[in-house]
C-alpha positions as CSV (number, residue, x, y, z in Angstrom):
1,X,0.0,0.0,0.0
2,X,1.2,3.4,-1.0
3,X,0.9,6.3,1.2
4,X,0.3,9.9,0.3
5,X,-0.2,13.5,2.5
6,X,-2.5,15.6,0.5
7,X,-2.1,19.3,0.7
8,X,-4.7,20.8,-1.2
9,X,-4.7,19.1,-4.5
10,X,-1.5,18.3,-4.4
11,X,0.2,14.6,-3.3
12,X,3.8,13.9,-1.3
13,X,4.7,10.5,-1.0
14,X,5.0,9.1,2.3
15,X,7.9,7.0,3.3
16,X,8.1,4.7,6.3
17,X,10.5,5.9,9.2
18,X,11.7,2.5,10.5
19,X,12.1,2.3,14.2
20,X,15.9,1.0,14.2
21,X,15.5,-0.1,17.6
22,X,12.9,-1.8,20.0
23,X,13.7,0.7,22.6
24,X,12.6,3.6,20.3
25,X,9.1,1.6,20.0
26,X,8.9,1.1,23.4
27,X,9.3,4.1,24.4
28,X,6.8,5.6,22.2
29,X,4.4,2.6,23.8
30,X,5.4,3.5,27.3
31,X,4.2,7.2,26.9
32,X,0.9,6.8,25.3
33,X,0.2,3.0,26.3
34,X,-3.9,3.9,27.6
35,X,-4.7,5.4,23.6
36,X,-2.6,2.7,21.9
37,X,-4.1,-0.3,23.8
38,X,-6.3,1.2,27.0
39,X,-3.4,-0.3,29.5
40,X,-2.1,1.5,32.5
41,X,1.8,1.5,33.1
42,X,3.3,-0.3,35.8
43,X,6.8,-0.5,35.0
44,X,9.4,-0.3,32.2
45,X,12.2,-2.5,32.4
46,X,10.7,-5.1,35.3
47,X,12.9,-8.0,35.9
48,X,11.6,-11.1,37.7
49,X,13.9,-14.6,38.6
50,X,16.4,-13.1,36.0
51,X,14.0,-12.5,33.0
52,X,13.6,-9.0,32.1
53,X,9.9,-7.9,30.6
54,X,10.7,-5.2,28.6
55,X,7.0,-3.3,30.0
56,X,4.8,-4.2,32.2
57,X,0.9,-3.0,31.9
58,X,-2.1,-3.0,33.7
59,X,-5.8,-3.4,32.5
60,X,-8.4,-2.2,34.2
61,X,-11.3,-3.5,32.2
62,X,-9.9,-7.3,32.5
63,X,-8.2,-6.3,35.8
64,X,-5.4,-8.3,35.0
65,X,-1.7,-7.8,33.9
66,X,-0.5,-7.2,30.7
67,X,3.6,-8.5,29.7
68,X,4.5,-6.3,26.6
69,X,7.7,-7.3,24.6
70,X,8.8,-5.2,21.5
71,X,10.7,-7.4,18.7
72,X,12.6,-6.6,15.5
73,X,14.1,-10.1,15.0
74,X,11.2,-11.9,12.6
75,X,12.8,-15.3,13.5
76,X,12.0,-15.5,17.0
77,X,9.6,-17.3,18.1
78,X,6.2,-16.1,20.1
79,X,4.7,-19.1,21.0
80,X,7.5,-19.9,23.3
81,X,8.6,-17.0,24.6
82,X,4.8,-16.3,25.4
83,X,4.1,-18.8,26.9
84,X,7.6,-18.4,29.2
85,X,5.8,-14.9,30.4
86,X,2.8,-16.0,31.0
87,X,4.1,-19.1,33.0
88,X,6.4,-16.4,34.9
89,X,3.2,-14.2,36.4
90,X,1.1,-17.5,37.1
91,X,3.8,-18.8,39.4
92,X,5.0,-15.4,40.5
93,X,1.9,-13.6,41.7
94,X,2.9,-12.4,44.6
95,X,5.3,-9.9,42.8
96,X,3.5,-8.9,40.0
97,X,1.2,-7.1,42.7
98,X,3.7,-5.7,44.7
99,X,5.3,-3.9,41.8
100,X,1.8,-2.6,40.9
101,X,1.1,-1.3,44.6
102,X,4.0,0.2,44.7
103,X,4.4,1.3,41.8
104,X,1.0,3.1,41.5
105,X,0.6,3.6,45.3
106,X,-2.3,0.8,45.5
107,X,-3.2,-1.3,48.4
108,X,-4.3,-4.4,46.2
109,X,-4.1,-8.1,47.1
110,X,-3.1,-11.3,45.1
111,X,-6.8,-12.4,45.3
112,X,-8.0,-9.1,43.8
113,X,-6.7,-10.1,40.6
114,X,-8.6,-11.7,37.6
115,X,-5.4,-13.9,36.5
116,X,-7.4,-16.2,34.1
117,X,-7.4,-13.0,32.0
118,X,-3.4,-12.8,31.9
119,X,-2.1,-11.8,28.7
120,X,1.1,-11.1,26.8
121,X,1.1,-8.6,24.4
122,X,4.1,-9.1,21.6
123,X,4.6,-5.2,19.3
124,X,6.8,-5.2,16.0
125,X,7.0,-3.5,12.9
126,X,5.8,-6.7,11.4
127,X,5.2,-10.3,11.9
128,X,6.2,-13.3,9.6
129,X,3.8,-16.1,8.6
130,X,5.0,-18.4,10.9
131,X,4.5,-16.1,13.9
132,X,1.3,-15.2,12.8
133,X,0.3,-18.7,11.9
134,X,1.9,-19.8,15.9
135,X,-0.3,-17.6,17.8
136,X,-3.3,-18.3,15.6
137,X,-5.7,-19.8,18.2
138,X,-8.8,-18.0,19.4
139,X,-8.3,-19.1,22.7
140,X,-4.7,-18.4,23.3
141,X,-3.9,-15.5,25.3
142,X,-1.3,-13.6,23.1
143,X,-1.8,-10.7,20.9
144,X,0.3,-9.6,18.0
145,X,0.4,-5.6,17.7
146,X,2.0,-4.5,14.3
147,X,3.5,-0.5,14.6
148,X,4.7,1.7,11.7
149,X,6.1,5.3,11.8
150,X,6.5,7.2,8.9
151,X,7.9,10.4,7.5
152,X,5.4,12.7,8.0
153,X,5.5,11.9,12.0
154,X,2.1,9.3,11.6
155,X,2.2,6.2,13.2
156,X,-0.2,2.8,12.6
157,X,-0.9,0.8,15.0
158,X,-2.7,-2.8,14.0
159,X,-3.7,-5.4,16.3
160,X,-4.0,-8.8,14.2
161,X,-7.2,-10.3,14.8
162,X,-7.3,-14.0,14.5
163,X,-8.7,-15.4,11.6
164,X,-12.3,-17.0,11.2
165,X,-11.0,-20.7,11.3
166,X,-8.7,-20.5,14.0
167,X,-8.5,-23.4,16.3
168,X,-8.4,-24.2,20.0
169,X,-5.2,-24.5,21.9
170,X,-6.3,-26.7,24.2
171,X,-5.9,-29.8,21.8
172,X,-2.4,-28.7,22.1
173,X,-1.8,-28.0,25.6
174,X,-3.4,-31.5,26.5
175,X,-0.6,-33.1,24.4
176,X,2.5,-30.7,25.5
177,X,2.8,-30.3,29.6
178,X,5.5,-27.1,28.6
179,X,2.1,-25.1,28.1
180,X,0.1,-26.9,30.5
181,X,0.0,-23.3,32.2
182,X,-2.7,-22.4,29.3
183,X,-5.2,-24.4,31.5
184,X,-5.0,-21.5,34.0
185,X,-5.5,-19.0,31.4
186,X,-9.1,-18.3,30.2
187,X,-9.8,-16.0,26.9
188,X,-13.3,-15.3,26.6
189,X,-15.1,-15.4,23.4
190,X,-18.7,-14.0,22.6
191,X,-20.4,-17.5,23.1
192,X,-19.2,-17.7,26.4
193,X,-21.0,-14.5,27.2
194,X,-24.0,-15.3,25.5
195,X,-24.7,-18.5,27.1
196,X,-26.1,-16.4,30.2
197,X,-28.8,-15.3,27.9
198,X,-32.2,-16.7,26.7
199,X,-33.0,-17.3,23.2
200,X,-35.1,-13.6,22.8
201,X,-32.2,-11.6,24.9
202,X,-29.6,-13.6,21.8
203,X,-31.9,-12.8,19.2
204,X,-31.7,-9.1,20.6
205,X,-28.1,-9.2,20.7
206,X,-28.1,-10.1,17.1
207,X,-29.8,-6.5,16.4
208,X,-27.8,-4.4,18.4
209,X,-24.7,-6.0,16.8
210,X,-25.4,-6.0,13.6
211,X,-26.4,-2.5,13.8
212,X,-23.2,-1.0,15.7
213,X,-20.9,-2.8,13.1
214,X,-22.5,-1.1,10.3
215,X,-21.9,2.0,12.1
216,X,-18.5,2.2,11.0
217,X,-15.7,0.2,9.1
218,X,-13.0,-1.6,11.6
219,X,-15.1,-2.3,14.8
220,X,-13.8,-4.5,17.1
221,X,-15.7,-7.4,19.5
222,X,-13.8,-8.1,22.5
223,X,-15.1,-10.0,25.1
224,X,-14.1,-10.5,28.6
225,X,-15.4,-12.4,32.1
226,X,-18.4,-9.9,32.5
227,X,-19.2,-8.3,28.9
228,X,-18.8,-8.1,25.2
229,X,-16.9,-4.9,24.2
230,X,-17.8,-3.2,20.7
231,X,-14.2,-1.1,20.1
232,X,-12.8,1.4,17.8
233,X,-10.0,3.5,19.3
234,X,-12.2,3.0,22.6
235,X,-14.9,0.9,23.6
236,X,-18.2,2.3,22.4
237,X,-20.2,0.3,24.1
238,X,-20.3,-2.5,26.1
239,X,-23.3,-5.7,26.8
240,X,-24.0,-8.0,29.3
241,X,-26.4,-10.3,28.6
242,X,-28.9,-12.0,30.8
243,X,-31.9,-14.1,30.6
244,X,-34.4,-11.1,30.8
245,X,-32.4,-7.9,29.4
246,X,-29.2,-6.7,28.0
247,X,-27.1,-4.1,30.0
248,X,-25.2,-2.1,27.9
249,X,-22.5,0.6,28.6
250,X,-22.5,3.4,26.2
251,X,-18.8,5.0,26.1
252,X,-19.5,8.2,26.8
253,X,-18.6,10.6,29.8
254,X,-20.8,11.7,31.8
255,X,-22.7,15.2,30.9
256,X,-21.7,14.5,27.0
257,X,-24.6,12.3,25.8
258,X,-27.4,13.9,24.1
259,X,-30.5,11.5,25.5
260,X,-34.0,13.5,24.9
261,X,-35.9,10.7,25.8
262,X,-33.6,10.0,29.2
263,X,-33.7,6.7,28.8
264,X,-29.7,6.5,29.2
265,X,-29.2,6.8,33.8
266,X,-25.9,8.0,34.8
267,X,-23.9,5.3,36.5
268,X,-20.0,7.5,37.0
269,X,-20.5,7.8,40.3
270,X,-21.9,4.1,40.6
271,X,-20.0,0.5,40.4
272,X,-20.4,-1.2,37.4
273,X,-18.6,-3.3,35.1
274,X,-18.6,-1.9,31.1
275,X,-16.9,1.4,30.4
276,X,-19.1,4.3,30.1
277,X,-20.8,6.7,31.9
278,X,-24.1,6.1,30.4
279,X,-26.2,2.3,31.6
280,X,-29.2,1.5,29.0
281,X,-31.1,-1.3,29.7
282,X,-33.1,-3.1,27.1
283,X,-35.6,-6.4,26.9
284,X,-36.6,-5.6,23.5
285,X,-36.2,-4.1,19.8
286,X,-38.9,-1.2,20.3
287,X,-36.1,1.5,20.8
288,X,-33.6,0.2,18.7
289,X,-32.9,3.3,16.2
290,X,-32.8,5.2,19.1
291,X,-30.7,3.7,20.8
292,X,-28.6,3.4,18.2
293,X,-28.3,7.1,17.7
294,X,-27.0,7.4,21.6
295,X,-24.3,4.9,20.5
296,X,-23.8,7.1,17.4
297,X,-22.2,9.5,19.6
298,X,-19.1,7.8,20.9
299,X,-17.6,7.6,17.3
């Protein structure tokens, strides 16, 4: 793909800016790591039993940890080293949390954690097929972020989705006790969310989805323990679903959502588990467009 800046009617070509070294990326990562990937930082540079993790992260929507590693070398290979990491904070809890309470001045314990959600997070310039091909399960708790900078001071960032057929690693870590530690790990897929529903609150679900993805190109579904996630750069809105109603999240912050009909309640100041200020609960299609035009307003 060929890049251009357009200046009026006229085109310059832009060039990529390689990053000549992984602590140039991570740096960059580091200083804006809640837009690139809605992470907090805990620390750069966090060595554990004499492995150093290049950045450790913090999610407050899976309230779990995050391992990032930044690689140049295409040869290397991600399934293992992954699974090293992720091994590393199973068996090494204990530290993982003082680092954070330290770290961010928090009091939180080991049992506060949601560690089935553990992930390890791999960023390059780009990935070979193999590597690509290796972490190709929809169940296996590494993600591949590719990053370019180019010469006009843009950057891409591109998480790589799994593909369509992509199969279970469990197969796998039945047969190989080296990634046994995958049994401890839990990556959460829409059908595990939508089992809490009944068949009219699914069928509902099917709307709501199908409108928000045509809402714009690139829309992400991400699902974790409590909710499926609809994201762009942010999450634009977020569903639990139950037997009787869906709960849904819109992204907004409080005071910014234009709701005539006040059907949207406030929930900043109250506990609850999507992102979003606004709570909209449904049991049925009747104000579907409308709703839709609340969700509009995150984009």
């Amino acid at each position: 793909m060929q890049l251009y800046q357009l200046q009026n009617t006229a085109l310059t070509e832009v060039h990529e800016n390689a990053f000549k070294l992984e602590r140039e990326m991570q740096a960059v990562f580091e200083q804006n790591l809640q837009l690139l990937m809605g992470l907090t930082l805990v620390k750069g540079e966090f060595t554990i039993k004499n492995k150093r993790i290049d950045t450790l992260a913090y999610s407050a929507e899976m309230n779990a940890f995050v391992i990032i590693e930044y690689k140049r070398d295409k040869n290397s290979s991600v399934f293992d080293q992954g699974i090293t990491y992720l091994k590393l904070m199973i068996e090494n809890k204990a530290d993982f949390v003082i680092e954070y309470n330290e770290r961010l001045g928090k009091a939180i314990k080991r049992d506060d954690i949601d560690w089935d959600q553990s992930r390890v997070a791999f960023v390059s310039t780009s990935f070979n097929d193999n590597q690509i091909q290796t972490a190709d399960f929809r169940d296996f708790a590494i993600d591949l972020w590719e990053v370019q900078r180019y010469s006009n001071n843009t950057l891409s960032v591109n998480k790589i989705k799994k593909s369509k057929t992509a199969e279970s690693i469990k197969a796998i870590s039945k047969q190989n006790p080296d990634v046994k530690i995958l049994d401890q790990i839990k990556v959460y897929t829409e059908d595990d969310l939508l089992v809490a529903g009944s068949d009219e609150t699914r069928e509902l679900y099917d709307k709501f989805k199908d409108g928000i993805l045509n809402l714009a190109d690139d829309i992400q579904i991400i699902a974790n323990k409590q909710y499926i996630a609809f994201r762009k750069a942010r999450n634009i809105v977020c569903m639990n679903i139950q037997k009787k109603q869906i709960r849904m999240w819109i992204g907004a912050k409080a005071g910014t959502l234009d709701d005539a009909k006040g059907i949207a309640i406030d929930v900043s100041n109250t506990r609850h588990w999507g992102t979003g200020d606004y709570e909209v609960n449904v049991n049925s299609d009747k104000d579907l467009e409308y709703i839709m035009s609340l969700i509009k307003q995150v984009l």
